[in-house]
Each structure stands twice: as C-alpha cells, then as structure tokens.
C-alpha positions in Angstrom: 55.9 -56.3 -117.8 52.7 -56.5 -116.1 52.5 -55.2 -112.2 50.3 -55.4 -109.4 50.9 -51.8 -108.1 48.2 -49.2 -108.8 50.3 -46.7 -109.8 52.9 -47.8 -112.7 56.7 -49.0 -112.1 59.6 -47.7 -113.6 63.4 -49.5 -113.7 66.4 -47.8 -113.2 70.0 -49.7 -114.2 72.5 -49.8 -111.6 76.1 -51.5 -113.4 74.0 -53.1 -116.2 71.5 -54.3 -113.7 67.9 -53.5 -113.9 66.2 -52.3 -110.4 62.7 -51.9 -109.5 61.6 -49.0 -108.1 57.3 -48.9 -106.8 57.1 -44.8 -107.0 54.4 -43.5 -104.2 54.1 -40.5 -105.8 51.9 -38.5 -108.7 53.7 -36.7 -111.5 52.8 -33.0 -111.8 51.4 -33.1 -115.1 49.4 -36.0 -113.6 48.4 -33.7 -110.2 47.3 -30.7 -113.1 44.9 -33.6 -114.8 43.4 -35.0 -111.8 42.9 -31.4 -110.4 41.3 -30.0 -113.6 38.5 -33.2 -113.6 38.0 -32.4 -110.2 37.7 -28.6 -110.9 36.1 -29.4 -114.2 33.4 -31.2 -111.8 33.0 -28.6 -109.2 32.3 -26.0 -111.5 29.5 -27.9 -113.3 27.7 -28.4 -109.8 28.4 -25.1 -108.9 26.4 -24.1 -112.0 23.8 -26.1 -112.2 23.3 -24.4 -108.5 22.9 -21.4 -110.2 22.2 -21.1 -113.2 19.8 -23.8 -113.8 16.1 -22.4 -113.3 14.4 -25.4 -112.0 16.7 -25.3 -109.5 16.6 -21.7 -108.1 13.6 -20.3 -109.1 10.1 -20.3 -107.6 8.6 -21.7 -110.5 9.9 -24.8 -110.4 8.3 -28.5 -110.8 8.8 -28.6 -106.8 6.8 -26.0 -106.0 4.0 -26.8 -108.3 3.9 -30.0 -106.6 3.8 -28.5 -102.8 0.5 -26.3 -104.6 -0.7 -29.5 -105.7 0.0 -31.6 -102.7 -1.7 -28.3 -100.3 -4.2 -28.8 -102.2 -5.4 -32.2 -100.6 -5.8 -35.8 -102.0 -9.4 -34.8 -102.8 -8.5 -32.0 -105.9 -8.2 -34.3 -108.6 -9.7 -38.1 -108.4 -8.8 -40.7 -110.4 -10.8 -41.5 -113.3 -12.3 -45.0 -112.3 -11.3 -48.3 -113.9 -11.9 -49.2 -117.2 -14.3 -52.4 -117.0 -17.5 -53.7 -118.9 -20.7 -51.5 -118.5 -24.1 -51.9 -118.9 -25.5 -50.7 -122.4 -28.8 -48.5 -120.6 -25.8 -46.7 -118.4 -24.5 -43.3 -119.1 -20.9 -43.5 -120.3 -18.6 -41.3 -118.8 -17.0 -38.3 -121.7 -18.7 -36.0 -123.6 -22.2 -36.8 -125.4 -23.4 -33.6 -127.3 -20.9 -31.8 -125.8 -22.0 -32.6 -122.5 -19.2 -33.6 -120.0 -21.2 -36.2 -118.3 -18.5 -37.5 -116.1 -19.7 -36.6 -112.3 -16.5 -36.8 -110.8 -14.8 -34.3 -113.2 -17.6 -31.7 -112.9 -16.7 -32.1 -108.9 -12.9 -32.1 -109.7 -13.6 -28.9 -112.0 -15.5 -27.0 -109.3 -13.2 -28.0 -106.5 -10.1 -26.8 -108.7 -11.8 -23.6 -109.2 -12.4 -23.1 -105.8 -8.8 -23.4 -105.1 -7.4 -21.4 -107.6 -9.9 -18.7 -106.6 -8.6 -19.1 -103.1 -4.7 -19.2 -104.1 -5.8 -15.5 -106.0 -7.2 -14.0 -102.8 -4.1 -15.1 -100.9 -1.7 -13.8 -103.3 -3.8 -10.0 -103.3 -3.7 -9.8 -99.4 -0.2 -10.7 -99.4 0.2 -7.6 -102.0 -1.3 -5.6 -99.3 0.1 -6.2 -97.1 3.4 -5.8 -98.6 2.0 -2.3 -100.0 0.8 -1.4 -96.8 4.2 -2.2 -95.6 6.3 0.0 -97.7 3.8 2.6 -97.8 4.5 3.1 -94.1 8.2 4.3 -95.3 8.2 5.5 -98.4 4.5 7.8 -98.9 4.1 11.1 -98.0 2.0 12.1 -95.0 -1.6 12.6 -95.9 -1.9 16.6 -96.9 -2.4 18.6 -93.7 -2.5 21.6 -95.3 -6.1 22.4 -94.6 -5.1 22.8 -90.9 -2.7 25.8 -91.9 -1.9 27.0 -95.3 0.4 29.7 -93.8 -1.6 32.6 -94.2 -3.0 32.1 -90.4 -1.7 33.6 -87.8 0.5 30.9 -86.0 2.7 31.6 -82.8 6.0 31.4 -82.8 7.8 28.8 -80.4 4.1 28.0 -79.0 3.0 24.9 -79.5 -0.7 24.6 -80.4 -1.5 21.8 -78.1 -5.0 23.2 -77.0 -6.6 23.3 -80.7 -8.0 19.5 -81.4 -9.6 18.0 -84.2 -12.7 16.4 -84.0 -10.9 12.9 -83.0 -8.9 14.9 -80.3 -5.6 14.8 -81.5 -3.9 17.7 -81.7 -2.6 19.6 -84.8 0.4 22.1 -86.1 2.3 21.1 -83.6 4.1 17.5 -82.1 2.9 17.8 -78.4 6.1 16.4 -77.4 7.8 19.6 -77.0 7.8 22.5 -74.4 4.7 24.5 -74.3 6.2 28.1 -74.1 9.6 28.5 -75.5 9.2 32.6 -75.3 7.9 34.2 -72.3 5.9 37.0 -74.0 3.9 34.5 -75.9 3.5 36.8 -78.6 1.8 35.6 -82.0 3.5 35.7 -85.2 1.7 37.1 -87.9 -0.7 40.1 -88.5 1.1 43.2 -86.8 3.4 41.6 -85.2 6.6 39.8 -86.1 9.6 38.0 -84.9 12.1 40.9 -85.1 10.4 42.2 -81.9 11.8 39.4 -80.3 15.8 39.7 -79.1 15.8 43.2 -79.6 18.7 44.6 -77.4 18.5 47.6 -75.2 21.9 49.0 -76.0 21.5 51.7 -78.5 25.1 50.3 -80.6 24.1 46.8 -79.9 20.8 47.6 -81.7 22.4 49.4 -84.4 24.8 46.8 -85.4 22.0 44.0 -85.1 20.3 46.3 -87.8 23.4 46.1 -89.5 23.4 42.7 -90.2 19.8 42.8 -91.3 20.5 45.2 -93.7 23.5 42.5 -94.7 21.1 39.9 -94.9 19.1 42.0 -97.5 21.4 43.0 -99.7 22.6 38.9 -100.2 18.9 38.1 -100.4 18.1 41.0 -103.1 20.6 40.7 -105.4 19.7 36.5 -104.8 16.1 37.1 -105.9 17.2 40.1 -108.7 19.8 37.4 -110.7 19.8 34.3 -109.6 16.2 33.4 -108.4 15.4 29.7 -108.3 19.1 28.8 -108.8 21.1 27.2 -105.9 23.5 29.7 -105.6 24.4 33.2 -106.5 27.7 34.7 -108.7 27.3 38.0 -106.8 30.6 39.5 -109.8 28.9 38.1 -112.3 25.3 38.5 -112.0 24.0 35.2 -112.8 23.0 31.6 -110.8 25.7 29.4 -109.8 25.3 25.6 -108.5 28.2 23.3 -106.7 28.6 19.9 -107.5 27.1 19.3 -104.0 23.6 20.2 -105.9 24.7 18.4 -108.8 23.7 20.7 -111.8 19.5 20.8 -111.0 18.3 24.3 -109.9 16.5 23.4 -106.9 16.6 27.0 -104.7 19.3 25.7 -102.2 19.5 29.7 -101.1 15.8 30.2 -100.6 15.1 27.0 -98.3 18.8 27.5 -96.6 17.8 31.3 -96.2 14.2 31.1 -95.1 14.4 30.5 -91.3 16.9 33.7 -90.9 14.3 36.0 -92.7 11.9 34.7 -90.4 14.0 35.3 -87.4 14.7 38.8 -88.9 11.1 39.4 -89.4 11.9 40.2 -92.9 7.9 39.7 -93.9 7.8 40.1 -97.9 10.8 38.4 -98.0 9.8 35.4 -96.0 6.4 35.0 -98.1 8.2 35.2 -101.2 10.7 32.6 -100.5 7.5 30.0 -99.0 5.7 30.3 -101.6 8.6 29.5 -104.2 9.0 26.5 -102.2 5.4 25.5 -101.8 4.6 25.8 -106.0 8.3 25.3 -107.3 10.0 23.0 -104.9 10.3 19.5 -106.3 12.9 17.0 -106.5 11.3 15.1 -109.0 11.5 18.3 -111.7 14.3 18.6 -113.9 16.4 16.2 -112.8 18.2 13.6 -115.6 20.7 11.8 -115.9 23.7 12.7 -114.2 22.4 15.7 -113.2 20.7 14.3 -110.7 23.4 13.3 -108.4 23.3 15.1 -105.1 25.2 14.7 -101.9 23.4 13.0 -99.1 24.7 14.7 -96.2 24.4 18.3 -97.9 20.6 17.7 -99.1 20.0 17.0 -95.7 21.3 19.6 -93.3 20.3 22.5 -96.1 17.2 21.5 -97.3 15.5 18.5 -94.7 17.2 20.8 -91.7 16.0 24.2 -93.8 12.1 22.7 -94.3 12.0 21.5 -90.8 13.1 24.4 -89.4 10.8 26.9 -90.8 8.3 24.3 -89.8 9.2 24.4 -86.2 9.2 28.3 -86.2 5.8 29.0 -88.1 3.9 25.8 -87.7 3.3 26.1 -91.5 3.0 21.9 -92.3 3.8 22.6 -96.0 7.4 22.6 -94.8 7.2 19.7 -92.9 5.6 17.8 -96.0 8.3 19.0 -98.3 11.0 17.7 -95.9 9.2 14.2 -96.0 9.4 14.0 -99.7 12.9 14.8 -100.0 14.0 12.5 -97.0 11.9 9.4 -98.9 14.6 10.2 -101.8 17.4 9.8 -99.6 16.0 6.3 -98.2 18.1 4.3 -101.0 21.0 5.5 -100.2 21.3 3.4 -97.1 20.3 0.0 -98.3 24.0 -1.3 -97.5 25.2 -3.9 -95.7 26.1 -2.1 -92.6 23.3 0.5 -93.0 25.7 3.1 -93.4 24.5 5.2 -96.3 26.4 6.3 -99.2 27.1 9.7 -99.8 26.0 10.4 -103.3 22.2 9.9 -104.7 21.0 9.1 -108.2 17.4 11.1 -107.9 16.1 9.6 -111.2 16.7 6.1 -110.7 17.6 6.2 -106.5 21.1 4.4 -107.3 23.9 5.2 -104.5 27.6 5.7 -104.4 30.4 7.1 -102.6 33.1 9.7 -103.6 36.1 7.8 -106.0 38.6 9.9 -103.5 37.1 9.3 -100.1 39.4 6.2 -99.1 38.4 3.5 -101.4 35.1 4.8 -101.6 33.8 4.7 -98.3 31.7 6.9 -96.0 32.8 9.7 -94.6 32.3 10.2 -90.8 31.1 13.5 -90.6 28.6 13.2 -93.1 26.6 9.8 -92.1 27.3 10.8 -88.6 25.0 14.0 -89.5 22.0 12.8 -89.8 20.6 12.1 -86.6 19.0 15.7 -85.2 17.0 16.0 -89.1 15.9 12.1 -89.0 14.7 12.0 -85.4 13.0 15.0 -85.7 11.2 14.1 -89.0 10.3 10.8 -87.7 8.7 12.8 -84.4 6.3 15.5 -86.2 5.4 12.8 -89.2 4.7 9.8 -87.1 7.0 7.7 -89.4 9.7 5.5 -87.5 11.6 4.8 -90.7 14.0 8.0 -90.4 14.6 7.5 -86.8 15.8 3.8 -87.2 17.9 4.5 -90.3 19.8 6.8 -88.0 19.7 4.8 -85.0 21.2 2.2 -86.7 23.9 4.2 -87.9 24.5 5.1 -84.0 24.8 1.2 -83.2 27.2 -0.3 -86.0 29.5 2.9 -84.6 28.7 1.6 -81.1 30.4 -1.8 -81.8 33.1 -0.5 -83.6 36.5 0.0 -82.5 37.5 3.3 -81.8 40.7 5.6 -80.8 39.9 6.4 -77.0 36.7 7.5 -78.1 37.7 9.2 -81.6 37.1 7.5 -84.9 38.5 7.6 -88.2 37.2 9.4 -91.2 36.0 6.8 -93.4 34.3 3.3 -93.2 33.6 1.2 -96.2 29.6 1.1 -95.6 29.6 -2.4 -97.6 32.2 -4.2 -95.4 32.0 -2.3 -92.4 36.0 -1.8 -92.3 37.7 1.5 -91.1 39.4 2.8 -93.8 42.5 5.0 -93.8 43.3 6.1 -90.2 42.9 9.9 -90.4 41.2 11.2 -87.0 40.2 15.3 -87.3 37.4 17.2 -85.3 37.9 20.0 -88.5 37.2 18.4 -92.3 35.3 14.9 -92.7 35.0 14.4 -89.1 33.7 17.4 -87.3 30.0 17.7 -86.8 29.7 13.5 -86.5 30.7 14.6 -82.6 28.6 17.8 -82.9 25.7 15.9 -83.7 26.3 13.3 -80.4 26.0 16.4 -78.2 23.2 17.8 -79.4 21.1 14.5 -80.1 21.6 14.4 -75.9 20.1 18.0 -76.0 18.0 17.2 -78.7 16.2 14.2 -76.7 16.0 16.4 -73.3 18.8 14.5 -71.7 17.4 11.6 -72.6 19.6 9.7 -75.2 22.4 9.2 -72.7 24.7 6.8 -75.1 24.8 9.8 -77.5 26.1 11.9 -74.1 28.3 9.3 -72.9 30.0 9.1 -77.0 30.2 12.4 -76.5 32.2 13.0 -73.2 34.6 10.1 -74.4 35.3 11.6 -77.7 36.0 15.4 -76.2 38.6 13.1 -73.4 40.2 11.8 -76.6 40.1 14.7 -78.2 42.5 16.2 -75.4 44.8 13.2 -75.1 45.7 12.9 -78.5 44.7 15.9 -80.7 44.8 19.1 -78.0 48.6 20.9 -78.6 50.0 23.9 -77.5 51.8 26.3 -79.9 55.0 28.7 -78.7 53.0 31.4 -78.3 50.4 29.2 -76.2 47.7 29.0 -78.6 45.6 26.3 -78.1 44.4 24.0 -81.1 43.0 20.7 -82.2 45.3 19.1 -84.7 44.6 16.1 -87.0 46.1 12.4 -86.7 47.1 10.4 -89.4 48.2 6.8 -88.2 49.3 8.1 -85.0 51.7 11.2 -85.9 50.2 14.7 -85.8 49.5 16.7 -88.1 49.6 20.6 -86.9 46.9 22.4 -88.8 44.0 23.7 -87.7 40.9 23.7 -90.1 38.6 26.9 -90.0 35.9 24.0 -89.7 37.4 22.9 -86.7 36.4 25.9 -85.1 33.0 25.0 -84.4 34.8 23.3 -81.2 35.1 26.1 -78.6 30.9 26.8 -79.3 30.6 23.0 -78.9 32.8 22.6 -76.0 31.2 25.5 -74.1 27.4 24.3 -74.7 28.1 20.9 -73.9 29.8 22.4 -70.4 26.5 23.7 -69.3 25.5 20.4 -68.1 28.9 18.8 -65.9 29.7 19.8 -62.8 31.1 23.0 -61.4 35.0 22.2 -61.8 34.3 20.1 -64.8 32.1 22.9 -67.0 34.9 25.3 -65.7 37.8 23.1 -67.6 36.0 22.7 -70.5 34.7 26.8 -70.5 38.7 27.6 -70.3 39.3 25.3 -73.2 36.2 26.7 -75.3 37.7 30.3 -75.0 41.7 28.7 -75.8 40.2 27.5 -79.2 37.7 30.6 -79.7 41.0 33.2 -78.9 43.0 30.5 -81.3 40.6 31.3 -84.2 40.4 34.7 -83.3 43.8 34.7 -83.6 43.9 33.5 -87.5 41.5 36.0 -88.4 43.9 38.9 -86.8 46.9 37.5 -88.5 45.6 38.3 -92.0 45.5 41.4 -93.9 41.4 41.4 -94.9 40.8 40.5 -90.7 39.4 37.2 -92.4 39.9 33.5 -91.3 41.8 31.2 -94.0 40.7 28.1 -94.7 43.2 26.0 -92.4 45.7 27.5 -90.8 49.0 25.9 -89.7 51.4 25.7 -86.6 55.4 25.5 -87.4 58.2 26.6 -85.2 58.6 29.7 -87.6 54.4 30.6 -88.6 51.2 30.1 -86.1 47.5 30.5 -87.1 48.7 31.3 -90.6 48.0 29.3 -93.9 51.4 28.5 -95.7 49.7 26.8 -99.0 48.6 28.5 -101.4 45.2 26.2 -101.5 44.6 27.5 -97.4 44.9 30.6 -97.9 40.8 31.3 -99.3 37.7 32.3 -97.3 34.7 31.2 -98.1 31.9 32.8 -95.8 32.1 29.8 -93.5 30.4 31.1 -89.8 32.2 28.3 -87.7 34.7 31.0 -85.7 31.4 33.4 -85.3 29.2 30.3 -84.4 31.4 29.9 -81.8 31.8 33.8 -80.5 27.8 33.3 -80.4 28.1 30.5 -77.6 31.0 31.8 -75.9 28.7 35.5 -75.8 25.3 33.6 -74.7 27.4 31.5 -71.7 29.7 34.3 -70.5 28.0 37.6 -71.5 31.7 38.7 -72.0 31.2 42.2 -74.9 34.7 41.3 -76.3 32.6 38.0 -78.5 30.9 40.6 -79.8 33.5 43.2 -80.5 35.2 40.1 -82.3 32.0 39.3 -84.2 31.5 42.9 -85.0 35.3 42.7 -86.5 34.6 40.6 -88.5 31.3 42.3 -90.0 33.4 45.1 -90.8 35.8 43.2 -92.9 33.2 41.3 -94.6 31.7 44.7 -96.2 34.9 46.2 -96.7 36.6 43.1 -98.6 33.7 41.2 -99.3 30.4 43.2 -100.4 30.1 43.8 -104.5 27.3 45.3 -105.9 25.6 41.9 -106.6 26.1 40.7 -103.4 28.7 38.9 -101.2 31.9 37.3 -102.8 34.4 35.0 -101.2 38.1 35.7 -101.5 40.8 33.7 -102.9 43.8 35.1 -100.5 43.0 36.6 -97.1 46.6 37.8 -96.9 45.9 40.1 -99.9 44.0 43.7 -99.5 42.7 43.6 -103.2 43.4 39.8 -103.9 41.1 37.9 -106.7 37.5 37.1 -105.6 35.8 33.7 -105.8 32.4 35.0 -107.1 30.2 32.4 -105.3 27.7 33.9 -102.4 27.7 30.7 -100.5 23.4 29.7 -99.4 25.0 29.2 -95.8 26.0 32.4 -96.1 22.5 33.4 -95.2 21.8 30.4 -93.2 24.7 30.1 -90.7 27.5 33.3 -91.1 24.6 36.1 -91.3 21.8 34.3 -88.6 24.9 33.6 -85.9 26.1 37.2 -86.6 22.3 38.4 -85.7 21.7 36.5 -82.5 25.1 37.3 -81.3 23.6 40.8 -81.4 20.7 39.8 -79.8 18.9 39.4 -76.4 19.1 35.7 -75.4 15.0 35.6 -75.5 15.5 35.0 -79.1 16.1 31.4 -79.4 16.9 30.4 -76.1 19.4 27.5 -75.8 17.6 25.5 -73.0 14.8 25.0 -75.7 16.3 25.5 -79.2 19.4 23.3 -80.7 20.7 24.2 -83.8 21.9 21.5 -86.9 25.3 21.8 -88.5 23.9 24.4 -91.0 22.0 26.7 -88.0 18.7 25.7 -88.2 16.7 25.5 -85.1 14.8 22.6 -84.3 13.1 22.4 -80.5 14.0 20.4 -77.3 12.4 18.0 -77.0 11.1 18.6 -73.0 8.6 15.0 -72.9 9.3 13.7 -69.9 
C-alpha cells in the first residue's frame, strides 16, 4: 500500500481492525546508518585535509601558479596565430637547429631572469634565517686572546679601564661594581686569594685552616682515583656518577670544586682543575645513546653556575665560553608550549622529557624556577638575549598563574600549563624556585622588583600556611598536600633561616627584626636535628609528632649526605649578627664530619646518623666541595671575603656579582 509520508507507515490491529499509525520517528539501527554515512563523510574530508599533498604542502599546483602569476603577464607570450605566410619569410621553429622564433628567445631570457632572481631570494632568506639562529645557538667568537689565564687578573676588579682598539672594554661586563674588595689587590703572581678573609683571631684562623686542609684531602684523593669522573667512591677508590650526570664522565667535581680552590688560594690545584676543563671539557665527547641523558636543572647550577663563577672571580673567558656551549645544549629542552622546560636532556639528539614519577610527568618547581641567576647572567657577559628571555618567560607564565597566597605547587605540566598534584614545600621540589626570586632582586641591584614583590608574598604565605610550632617551641616549615599539613621538616628546607635573614637586610626596622627572629627559630630548629643524633649530623628530613621532634622516624630519613643547607644558613645568620655561637655550631659540625665521615679516600656519606659506626654510603658528593666545605670556610672568615652587598651566591654556592648599573 503505497503512502505519501516520507518516512514509511506501519498498521497495528485493534479487535480485527487495521489502524494507521504515521511514525515521526527514526529506528536506531536506522540513526547508526545515517550516522556512519555522515561519519563515513566527515572522515574523508577530514583526510583529504591532511593527508592529501596538494592540499597541505607548499609544492602544490597553487603555488606554482602564484610563482607564475608573480611573475607578470609578460613571462611567457603566446605563440602567435597560425595563418598563411609569405614563402621569402622566416618561419618561426628550429632551422639548423636554430630557434628562430623571436618571441621565445625573449620568453627564454626573461624566464631566466626570473628564475635567477627567485634563487637570490631564496639564499638571502637562508641568511637571514642562519643569521637568525646563529644569534641563539653559536658560541661567542673566541676571546681567548684577551686572557688565556696565565695573566695576572684581579680578583672582584673589573677591568673597565683596558679597551680594545674599538673602545669596548674586555674581561669584564662593565655593568658591575668597580671595586668589590677594598685592598684591590691582584690575583696571580705572589699573591693569592687566601690573603683575603683571613681572620685575626688566632682559633678562628686555625679552624679556617682546618677546613682547607678538609678541602684538600676531598680534592686529593678526587684527582688520585677518580680524576675526570663526576664523582668520587671515597671506600672504594674508584669514580662514581649519579643518574643526575647520566653515565658520561664529564668532571662534575672539578668544575663544581673550582671556584672554592680559588677562594682557598689553593694555586696548583686551581690550575690543574682549569686546564682539565679548558682541553677535556666537552659535552659533545662520549656521550651516546642513553647515556646522554642529563638533568636540566643539575647541569645548570653545577656546571653553567661552576664555569660562570670561576669566570666572575679570575676574569679567565675560557669559563665563560664553556658555560655558553653547555647552556646552547640546554636550549631544546624548553621548546614547549608554555616555555617551561623539561627536566631531562637527550645531548646526542637534543630530545626533552620529564621524570615518569614527577606528577604525570611534569616540571618540577624548584628546578625550572632555578634558572634565572645562571641565564641572566650568561646573557649579560655574552651579549646573547636568548638565556635571559627563556627565563623571563618562565617568570611570566608563573606570573599569571594561580597561586596559594603566594606559594605554588610542585609541578606544572609544561605542555598544558596545568598545576599538577597540589603539594606546596619550601624543602624538596620547591625550595630554591623562592631562593632564586630573592636573589634575582639582589642579583639585578634592586632592580627586578616583580621578582622582590613574588618574593615577599611567598615568605607571607609561607607563615600563614606552612610556619608551625612544635611542643618544645621549635619553629619549622612543614609541607602541604591539598590543604592538610604534613609535619616534616626536610634538611633542604633549611636553606630558609640563611634566606630569610638576607632577604631582611633590605625591609624596614620592625619588619627585618621579625623576619631575623624567624631566621634564627629555623636555624636553632636545624641545629636542633643535628644535636638529636648520635654522629652530631643532620638526617635527611626530620619529623614532628606529639611523641619525637627534629628526629627522622623512617628508616629512608634517617641518611646524611654532605648537604651544606643548615651551615649555609649558620654562614648568614654569622655574617648579619656576628653572634660566635654560628660558628661554634659550624665548627660542630666540622668535628663530626672528620670523626664519622673522613676515610682514607676521602669523605663518605652515612646511611644512619643515629648510629656511631652505622654503614657508609661511599659517594663524596661534588657539592661537597662546592657548597658544605666553601660555606664552612667563609663562615670562618672575615666578611671582606665575598661581601654580600656585591656577591650572591646560586643554589650550589657559586658567586656571581651584583649587578650595581644604575
């Protein structure tokens, strides 16, 4: 039975009766056929989007036409029309292989012309694409004819009187202070840096020795088994390398380790360790493969901060070259969305990654927020912006970002630009991100003010939500995890009371004298955790119950590793307050590291500080000599010896200047 509805009728009996029924509606199976046409037609537009090459690719029909069209009506005439000629005229073709045609010796010559034109084009826009990425990626040209570091060079003078023939000054960024050391003495010849600092106290004196003699025992028995390697196994004799290195011997110890033999005016030592890194250090050597894979952040404040250091202290600018080729190898790792770099590098082939654990693989704070000081001052002495706007663009995505009255979380996915989990700590994974916001304001001269003002925020926050009060009043930082508090204290975390106390220095009177009380409350805290344990060594993290304070419980907290955090902040507290008891505390803790610590092949870490003969780690960390030994020795010394007004120090204790441009 025929009907004039679209869709098809169906009858239904009612007592015998037949009823029509005009259904509005589509079957399923009919909906799941219409859909998969529709979805069957979508997807072949979608691909012929992009997969088909005429479409997507710049070698397509189109664009040869645009060429042709640029070209102008004139390129190629039309051959004229075909009509009868005179017999005594010259045909147009080829007669003894003689194109005779006039207009297609003018069309060939034109053509030429334009394809000759096109070439030119194409090489200058080469060049300037070249010229382009040379800018970020070369190397400086070699300035090593200025100073090969034999010459005598001052140390913290710059050079700003000596000018090339152009006028422009050498050895130094003229940026910086003139004077940082009121003696002006030279560096080199006769005289070295270890007459600098030198205290008057007889015992003061002695124990400074003390901790040069430290410092040469570590670097000895470095050079004697493990020389070249990243690290040394001080128990076992041999070279040692963390997965922060990857497995590539690339001296981590001797670029680390050189600034604090220069300080010490420990000469031979010094020259042997700059020239290994002038003939041996080289990122592109003996790398494959996995073994390539380095951590970002550590590369950075070890070898970047190491290099630039010893560049800043002996005006040598093989240092500062080195640093610029090993921060060109870092560049890939920030070509993300957000511009917040990943945290592992592929040297070989530049790929980037993040750690599997680190919240879904994202960033961690503390390590893309430690940057800044390295980058800005690269960018300064090599007259290369790229390094200063990678990290100021790290500083404005955090800008806009949501934060925890002036805290942030750990980790950010650096593709989507997401927090991830909520885990707020100023020890592990988050700590020197606000380190480095203080002293990129000290850095700049008190010019970078957003840094000072992310600061100030961040240490109010810090108070409101993370600041507690144990039984026994002890005063510590604890971490946050979605809003509930967890109450351990990481050795890490005890970089705060140096931090709080320098950046007092600058707020006013009842302001500085609030955050100097709070600086000593979390130095006595740390203190504290080194008392509380049988070797008179710091654990790892330490924890605060109603039963335990400043004490590790787990068996994973209980290790010391050499870190200098607790002495790093004895050496501010000493510089700001001239109070002998940082120093009696710093010279504690000297003693326990030779009793417990010092083996014949050097200096071990221990696996349980609450255990007089407990198992070592056998690792003699390269910070070691950069940061635990190098605070130890200018708490011991006179404040002329890198004085703070002019000197800030990165996350591993290397110095860089202030830069005093006004």
């Amino acid at each position: 039975m025929a009907s004039n509805a679209i869709l098809p009728t169906y009858q239904r009996y009612v007592n015998g009766v037949p009823q029509v029924s005009l259904r509005k509606t589509i079957r399923l199976r009919e909906k799941f056929i219409i859909l998969l046409v529709l979805g069957t037609f979508g997807v072949i537009c979608l691909g012929s989007l992009f997969f088909l090459p005429e479409l997507r690719g710049g070698k397509s029909i189109h664009t040869a036409y645009k060429r042709f069209k640029e070209a102008g009506p004139e390129l190629l005439l039309p051959p004229p029309p075909r009509e009868e000629i005179d017999a005594n005229l010259v045909r147009h073709g080829i007669v003894n292989n003689v194109e005779l045609d006039p207009h297609k010796h003018v069309d060939k010559l034109k053509f030429n012309l334009k394809i000759q034109e096109d070439i030119e084009k194409e090489k200058n826009k080469n060049i300037d694409v070249e010229s382009e990425k040379a800018q970020v990626e070369l190397p400086r040209p070699n300035e090593s004819n200025l100073n090969d570091g034999n010459n005598d060079v001052q140390f913290g003078v710059k050079i700003g009187d000596e000018k090339s023939e152009s006028g422009k000054s050498f050895g130094y960024n003229n940026m910086y202070k003139q004077e940082y050391l009121s003696n002006g003495k030279k560096f080199g010849g006769d005289v070295w840096v270890d007459d600098y600092g030198e205290p008057t106290d007889p015992v003061i004196k002695e124990r400074r020795n003390k901790i040069k003699v430290m410092m040469k025992h570590a670097w000895d028995n470095y050079v004697r088994y493990a020389w070249g390697q990243n690290e040394l196994k001080p128990i076992s004799k041999r070279g040692h390398s963390a997965g922060i290195f990857g497995k590539t011997a690339m001296g981590a110890t001797i670029v680390d380790g050189l600034d604090t033999l220069f300080l010490m005016g420990l000469k031979d030592e010094y020259k042997k360790g700059r020239d290994w890194v002038a003939e041996h250090l080289n990122f592109d050597q003996g790398i494959s493969g996995q073994h390539s894979e380095i951590s970002v952040f550590e590369t950075n404040i070890r070898f970047i901060g190491g290099l630039l250091s010893c560049y800043a202290l002996s005006g040598d600018v093989m240092f500062k070259e080195k640093a610029d080729e090993i921060a060109q190898k870092l560049l890939p790792a920030f070509n993300t969305p957000t511009g917040i770099p990943y945290a592992i590098i592929n040297l070989k082939t530049g790929t980037s990654k993040n750690y599997v654990w680190a919240s879904s693989s994202s960033s961690i704070l503390a390590e893309f927020g430690s940057l800044h000081l390295e980058f800005i001052y690269l960018s300064e002495v090599t007259d290369n912006p790229v390094y200063k706007e990678k990290v100021m663009k790290i500083r404005d995505v955090l800008a806009k970002m949501e934060d925890s009255q002036g805290l942030y979380p750990n980790y950010l996915n650096p593709k989507s630009g997401k927090w991830g989990q909520r885990h707020i700590s100023l020890g592990a994974l988050g700590d020197s991100f606000y380190e480095y916001l203080l002293k990129a304001w000290i850095q700049s001269g008190g010019k970078d003010q957003q840094a000072r003002q992310m600061y100030d925020e961040a240490m109010q926050g810090a108070e409101k939500k993370l600041l507690q009060t144990s039984k026994s009043n002890l005063k510590y930082f604890a971490d946050l995890r979605y809003e509930r508090l967890d109450h351990k204290m990481d050795h890490l975390a005890c970089f705060s009371g140096g931090m709080l106390a320098l950046g007092s220095q600058s707020l006013p009177d009842e302001r500085k004298e609030h955050y100097m009380t709070l600086a000593k409350d979390i130095g006595n805290t740390c203190h504290e955790s080194y008392q509380r344990s049988a070797t008179k060594l710091g654990p790892e993290t330490f924890r605060f119950t109603d039963d335990i304070e400043a004490k590790a419980i787990k068996q994973n907290e209980k290790y010391y590793i050499q870190r200098p955090e607790t002495i790093e902040t004895y050496f501010y507290l000493w510089r700001f307050t001239h109070d002998p008891k940082y120093r009696d505390w710093g010279w504690e803790v000297v003693q326990a590291i030779e009793k417990h610590c010092r083996v014949e092949g050097g200096y071990t870490g221990l696996k349980n500080v609450y255990l007089l003969d407990g198992p070592k780690d056998d690792v003699q960390q390269s910070y070691f000599l950069a940061e635990t030994l190098k605070y130890l020795y200018l708490l011991f010394s006179d404040d002329s010896l890198l004085p703070l007004e002019d000197w800030v120090f990165n996350t591993e204790a290397h110095p860089f200047p202030v830069n005093h441009n006004s």
